[in-house]
C-alpha positions in Angstrom: 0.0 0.0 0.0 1.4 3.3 -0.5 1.1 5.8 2.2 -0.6 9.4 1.6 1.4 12.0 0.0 3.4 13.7 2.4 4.9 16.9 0.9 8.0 18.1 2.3 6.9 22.1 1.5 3.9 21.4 3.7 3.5 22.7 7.1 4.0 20.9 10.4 0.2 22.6 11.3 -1.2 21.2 8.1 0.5 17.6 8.7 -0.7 17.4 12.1 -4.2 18.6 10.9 -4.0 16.1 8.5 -2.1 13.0 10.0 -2.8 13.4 13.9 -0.4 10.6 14.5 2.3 12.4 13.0 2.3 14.4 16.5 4.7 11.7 18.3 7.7 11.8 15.3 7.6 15.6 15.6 7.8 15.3 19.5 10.9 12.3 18.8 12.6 14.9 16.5 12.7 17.7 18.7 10.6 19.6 16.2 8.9 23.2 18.4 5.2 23.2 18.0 3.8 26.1 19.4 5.3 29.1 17.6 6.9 27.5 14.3 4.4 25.2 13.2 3.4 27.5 10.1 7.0 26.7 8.6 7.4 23.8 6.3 8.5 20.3 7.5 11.9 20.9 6.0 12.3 24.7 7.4 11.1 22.8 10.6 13.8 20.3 10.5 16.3 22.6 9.6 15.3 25.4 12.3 15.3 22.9 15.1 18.4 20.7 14.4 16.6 17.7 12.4 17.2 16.0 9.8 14.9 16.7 7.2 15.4 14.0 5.1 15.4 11.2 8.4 11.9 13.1 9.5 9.8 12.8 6.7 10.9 9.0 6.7 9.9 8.6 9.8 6.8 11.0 9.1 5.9 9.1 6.2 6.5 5.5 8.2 4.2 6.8 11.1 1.1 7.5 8.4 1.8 4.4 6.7 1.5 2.5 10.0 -2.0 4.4 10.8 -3.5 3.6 7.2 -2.5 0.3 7.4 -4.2 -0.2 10.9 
């Protein structure tokens, strides 16, 4: 099965609005919520010391998981 599209140029707001479980991997990443969740996935990543690329695997893992469920 392939898992949802997960754009890397979308927002952590709109990926949390539209993949709930995504919440934890943020958390795991060290990824701020609160005040920078307007910025992409990958400005995200790279304001908070992430790697982007590691993040949206995991991102993308975490959805698969919940679809498959």
């Amino acid at each position: 099965m392939t898992p949802p599209a997960l754009e890397p140029g979308v927002s952590v707001k709109e990926t949390l609005q539209r993949f709930p479980v995504t919440l934890a991997v943020f958390q795991q990443f060290g990824i701020h919520l609160c005040c920078g969740s307007d910025a992409s996935i990958v400005e995200a990543a790279h304001r908070d010391g992430a790697d982007a690329d590691r993040l949206i695997a995991a991102l993308r893992l975490s959805i698969l998981a919940e679809v498959r469920r």
